[in-house]
C-alpha positions as a Python dict, from the first residue, in 0.01 Angstrom:
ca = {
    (1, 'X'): (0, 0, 0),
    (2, 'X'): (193, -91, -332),
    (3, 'X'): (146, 90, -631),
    (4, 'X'): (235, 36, -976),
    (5, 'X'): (146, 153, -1390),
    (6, 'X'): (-104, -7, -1549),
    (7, 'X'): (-319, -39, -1849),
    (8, 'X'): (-649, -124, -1880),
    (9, 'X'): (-527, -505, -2071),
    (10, 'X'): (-390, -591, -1722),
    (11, 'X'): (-773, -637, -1600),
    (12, 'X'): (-998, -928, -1655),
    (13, 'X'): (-1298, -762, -1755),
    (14, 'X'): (-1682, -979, -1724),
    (15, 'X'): (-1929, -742, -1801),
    (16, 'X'): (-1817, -452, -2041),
    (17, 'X'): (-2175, -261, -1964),
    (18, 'X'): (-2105, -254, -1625),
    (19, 'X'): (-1788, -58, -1715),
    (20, 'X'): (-1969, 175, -1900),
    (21, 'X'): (-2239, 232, -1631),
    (22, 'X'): (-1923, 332, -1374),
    (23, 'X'): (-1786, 590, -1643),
    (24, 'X'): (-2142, 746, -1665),
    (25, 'X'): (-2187, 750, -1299),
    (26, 'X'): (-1856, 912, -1237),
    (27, 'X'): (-1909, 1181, -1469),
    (28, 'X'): (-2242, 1257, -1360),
    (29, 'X'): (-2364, 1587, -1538),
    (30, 'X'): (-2072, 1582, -1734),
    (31, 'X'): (-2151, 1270, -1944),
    (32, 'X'): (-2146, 1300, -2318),
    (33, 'X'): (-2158, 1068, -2621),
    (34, 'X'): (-1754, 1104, -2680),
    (35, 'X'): (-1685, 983, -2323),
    (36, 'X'): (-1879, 681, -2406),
    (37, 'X'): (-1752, 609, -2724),
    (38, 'X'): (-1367, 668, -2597),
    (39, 'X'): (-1451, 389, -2297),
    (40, 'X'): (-1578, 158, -2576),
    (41, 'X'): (-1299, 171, -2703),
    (42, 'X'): (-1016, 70, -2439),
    (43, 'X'): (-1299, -209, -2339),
    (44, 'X'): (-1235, -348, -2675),
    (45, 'X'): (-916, -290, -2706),
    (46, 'X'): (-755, -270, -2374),
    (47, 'X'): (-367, -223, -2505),
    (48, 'X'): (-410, 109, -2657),
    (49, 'X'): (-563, 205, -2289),
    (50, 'X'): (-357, 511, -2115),
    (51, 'X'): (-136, 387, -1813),
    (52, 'X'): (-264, 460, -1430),
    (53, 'X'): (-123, 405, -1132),
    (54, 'X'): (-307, 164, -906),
    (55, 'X'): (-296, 43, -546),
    (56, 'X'): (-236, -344, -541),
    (57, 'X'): (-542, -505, -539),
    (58, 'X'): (-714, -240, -714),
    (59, 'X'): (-987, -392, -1039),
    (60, 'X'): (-1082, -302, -1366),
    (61, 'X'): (-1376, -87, -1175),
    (62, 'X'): (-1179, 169, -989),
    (63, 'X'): (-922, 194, -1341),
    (64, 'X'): (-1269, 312, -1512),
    (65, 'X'): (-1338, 554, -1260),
    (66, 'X'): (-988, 672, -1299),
    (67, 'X'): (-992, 652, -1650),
    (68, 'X'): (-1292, 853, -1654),
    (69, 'X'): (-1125, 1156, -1418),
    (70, 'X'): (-839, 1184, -1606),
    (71, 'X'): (-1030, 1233, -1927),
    (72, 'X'): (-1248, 1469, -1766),
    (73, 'X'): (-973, 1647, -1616),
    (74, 'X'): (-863, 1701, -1984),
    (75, 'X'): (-1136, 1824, -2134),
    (76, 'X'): (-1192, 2085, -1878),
    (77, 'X'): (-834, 2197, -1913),
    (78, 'X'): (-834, 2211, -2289),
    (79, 'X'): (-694, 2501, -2468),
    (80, 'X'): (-968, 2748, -2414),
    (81, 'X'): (-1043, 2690, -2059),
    (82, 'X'): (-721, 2648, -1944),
    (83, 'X'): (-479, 2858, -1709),
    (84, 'X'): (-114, 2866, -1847),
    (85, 'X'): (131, 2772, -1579),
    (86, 'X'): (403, 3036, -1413),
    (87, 'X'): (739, 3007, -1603),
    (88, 'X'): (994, 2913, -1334),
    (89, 'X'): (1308, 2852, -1539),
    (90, 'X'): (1520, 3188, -1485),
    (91, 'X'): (1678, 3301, -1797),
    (92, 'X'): (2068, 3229, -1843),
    (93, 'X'): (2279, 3553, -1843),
    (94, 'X'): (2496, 3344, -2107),
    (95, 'X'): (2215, 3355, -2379),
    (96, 'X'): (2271, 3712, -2367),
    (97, 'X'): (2623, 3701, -2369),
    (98, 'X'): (2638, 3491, -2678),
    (99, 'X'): (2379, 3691, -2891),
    (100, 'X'): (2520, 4026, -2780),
    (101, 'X'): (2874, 3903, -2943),
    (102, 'X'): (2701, 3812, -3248),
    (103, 'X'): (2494, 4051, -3331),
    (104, 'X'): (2605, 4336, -3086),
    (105, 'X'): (2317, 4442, -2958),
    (106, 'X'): (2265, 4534, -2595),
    (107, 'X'): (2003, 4714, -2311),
    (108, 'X'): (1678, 4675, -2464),
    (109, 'X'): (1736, 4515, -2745),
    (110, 'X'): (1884, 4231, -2562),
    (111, 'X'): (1592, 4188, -2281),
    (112, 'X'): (1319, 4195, -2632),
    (113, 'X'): (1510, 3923, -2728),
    (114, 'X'): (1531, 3733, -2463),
    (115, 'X'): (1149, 3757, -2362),
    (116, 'X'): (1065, 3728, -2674),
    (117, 'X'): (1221, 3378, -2746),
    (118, 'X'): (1044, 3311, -2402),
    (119, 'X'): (751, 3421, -2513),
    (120, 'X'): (756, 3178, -2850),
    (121, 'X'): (856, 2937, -2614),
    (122, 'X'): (511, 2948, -2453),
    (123, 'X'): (343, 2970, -2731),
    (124, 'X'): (497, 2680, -2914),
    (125, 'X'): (362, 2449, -2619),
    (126, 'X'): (5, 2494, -2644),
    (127, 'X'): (-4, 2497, -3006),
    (128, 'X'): (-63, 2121, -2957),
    (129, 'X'): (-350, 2174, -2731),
    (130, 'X'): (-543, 2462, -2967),
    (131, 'X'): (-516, 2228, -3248),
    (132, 'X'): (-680, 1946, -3059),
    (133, 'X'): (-915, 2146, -2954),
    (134, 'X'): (-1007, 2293, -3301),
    (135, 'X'): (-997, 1944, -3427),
    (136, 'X'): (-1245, 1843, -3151),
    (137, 'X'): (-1535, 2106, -3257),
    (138, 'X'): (-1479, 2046, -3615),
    (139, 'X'): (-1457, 1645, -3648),
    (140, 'X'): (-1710, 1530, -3441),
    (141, 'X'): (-2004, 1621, -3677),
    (142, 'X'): (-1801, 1370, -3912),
    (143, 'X'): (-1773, 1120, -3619),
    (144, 'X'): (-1474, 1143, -3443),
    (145, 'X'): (-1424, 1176, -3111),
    (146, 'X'): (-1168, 1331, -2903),
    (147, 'X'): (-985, 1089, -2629),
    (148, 'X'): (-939, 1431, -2387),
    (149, 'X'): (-613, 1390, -2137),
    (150, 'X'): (-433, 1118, -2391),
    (151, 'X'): (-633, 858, -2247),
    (152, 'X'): (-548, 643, -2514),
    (153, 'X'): (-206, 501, -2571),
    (154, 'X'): (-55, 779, -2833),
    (155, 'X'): (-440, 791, -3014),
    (156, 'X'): (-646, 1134, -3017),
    (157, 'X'): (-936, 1058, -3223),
    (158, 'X'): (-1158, 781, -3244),
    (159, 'X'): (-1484, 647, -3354),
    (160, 'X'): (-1781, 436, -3274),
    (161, 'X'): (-1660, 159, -3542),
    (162, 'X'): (-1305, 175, -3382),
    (163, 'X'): (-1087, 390, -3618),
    (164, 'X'): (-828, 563, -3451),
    (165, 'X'): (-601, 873, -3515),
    (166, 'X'): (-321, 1020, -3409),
    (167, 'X'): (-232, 1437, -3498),
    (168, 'X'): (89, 1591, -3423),
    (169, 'X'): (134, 1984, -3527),
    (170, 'X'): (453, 1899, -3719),
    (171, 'X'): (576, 1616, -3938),
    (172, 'X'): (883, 1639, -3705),
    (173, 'X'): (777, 1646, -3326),
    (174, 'X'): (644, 1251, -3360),
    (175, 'X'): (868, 1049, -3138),
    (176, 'X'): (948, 689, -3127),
    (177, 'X'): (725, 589, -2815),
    (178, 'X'): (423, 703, -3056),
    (179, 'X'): (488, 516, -3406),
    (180, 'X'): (568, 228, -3199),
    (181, 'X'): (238, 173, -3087),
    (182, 'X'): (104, 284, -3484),
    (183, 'X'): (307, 29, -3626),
    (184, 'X'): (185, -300, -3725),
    (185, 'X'): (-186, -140, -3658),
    (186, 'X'): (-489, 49, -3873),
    (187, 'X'): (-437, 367, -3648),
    (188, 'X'): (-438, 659, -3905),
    (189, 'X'): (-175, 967, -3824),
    (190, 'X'): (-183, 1296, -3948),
    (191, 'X'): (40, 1587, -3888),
    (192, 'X'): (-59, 1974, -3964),
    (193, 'X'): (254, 2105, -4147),
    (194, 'X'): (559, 2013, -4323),
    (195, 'X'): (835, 2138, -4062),
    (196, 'X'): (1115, 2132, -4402),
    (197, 'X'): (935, 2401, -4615),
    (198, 'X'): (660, 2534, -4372),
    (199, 'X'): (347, 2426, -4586),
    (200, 'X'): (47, 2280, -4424),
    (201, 'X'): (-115, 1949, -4487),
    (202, 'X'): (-478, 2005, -4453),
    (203, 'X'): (-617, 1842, -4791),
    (204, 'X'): (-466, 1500, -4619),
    (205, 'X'): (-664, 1524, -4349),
    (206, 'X'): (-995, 1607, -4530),
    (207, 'X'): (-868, 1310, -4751),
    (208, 'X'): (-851, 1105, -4452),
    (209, 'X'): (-1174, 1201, -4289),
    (210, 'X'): (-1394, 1198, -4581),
    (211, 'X'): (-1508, 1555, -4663),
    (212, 'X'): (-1529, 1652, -5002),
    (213, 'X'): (-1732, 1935, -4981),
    (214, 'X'): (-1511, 2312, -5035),
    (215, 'X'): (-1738, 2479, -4823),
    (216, 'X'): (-1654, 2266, -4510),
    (217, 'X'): (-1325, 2128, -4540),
    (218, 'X'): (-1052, 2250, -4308),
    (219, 'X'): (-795, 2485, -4390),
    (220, 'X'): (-521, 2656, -4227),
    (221, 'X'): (-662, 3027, -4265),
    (222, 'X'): (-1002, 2866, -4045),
    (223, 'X'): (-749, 2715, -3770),
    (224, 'X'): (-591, 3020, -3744),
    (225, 'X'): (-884, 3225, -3702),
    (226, 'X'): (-987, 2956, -3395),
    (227, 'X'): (-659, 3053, -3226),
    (228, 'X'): (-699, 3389, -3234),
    (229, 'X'): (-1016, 3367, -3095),
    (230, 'X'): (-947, 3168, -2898),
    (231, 'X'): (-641, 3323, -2693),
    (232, 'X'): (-866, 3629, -2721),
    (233, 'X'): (-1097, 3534, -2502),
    (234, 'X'): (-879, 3333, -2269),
    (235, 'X'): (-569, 3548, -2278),
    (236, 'X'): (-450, 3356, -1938),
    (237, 'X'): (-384, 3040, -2178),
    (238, 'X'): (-30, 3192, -2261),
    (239, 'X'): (156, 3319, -1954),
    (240, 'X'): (364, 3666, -2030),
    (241, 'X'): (584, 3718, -1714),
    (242, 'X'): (594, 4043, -1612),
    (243, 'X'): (929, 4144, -1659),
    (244, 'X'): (871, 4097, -2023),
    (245, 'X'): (800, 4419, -2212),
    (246, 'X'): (492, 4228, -2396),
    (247, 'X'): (357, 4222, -2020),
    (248, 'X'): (26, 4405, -2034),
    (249, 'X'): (-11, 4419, -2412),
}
């Protein structure tokens, strides 16, 4: 059978309740408020909807139910649940080559280096995912909701009234796919820190959401302290190979 991408607007939808009562029987125990609201949402406005692939002849019913997996599926492998995956690119011997001429260093020196850059490497790949997560505990007291496994079209947050957001860690790592779909719209978009002069942009965001009070508005110094903890107690979220000299640390 056929198969091809597409988004929830390429459905005729009749009854959006009945939609909603296949998203809370697929998720079973799992069912929450956020899921709910984040299904609204692509029933109301079905061009912001993720893209699936579908069998031919596949409806709007079976999309829900795979909707509904693949947000699932990210919320269980957020930041602090999830297992980092094996690095399989092998490091080029040129890298070496080139930063031993320049800086002549060599042996041990050299192999720090190298693992090292791997290492930020890593590191700089689920910072994305720790901040969505952080964002996730700490907005949805002020009622936003976290579309888990980018099941909406370049949106992370939304809520009941239909406000959306998109977040990106830097000013710099937005790219075109994403403001395309923000243009023209009301979708808010917030990014975490100035990538020119390393500052952070947290009073926009607390602008943006609406919380005045000192005492619980975000701040960098609070993020940080959810990544530590967090990485803490799921250490296997950052893969260190083992010929690195930070293995076992």
């Amino acid at each position: 059978m056929a198969k091809s991408t597409k988004r929830f607007s390429d459905f005729e939808v009749n009854s959006p309740q009945d939609l909603l009562e296949v998203v809370k029987r697929v998720a079973a125990d799992e069912y929450s408020e956020a899921l709910t609201i984040c299904a609204a949402n692509i029933i109301k406005n079905p061009q912001l909807s993720c893209s699936l692939r579908m069998d031919d002849g596949e409806d709007a019913i079976i999309f829900m139910q795979k909707w509904t997996d693949k947000y699932l599926k990210g919320y269980k492998n957020r930041a602090s649940k999830r297992k980092s995956s094996v690095i399989t690119t092998q490091p080029d011997r040129i890298i070496d080559i080139i930063i031993e001429a320049r800086i002549k260093k060599s042996g041990d020196d050299l192999n720090t280096i190298k693992y090292g850059h791997r290492l930020a490497m890593a590191a700089e790949n689920i910072a994305g995912a720790l901040l969505e997560e952080y964002l996730a505990e700490k907005l949805i007291v002020h009622g936003w909701y976290c579309c888990w496994g980018e099941t909406m079209r370049s949106i992370d947050f939304c809520t009941a009234s239909g406000l959306f957001l998109q977040i990106k860690n830097s000013d710099n790592s937005e790219n075109s796919s994403s403001k395309q779909v923000r243009d023209g719209t009301t979708i808010k978009h917030w990014f975490r820190r100035f990538s020119r002069t390393g500052e952070t942009n947290w009073p926009a965001l607390n602008t943006l959401i609406g919380i005045s009070n000192e005492m619980t508005q975000l701040t960098e110094d609070d993020f940080c302290e959810f990544v530590r903890e967090t990485i803490s107690n799921n250490p296997d979220s950052l893969f260190v190979e083992e010929e690195s000299p930070f293995y076992g640390s």
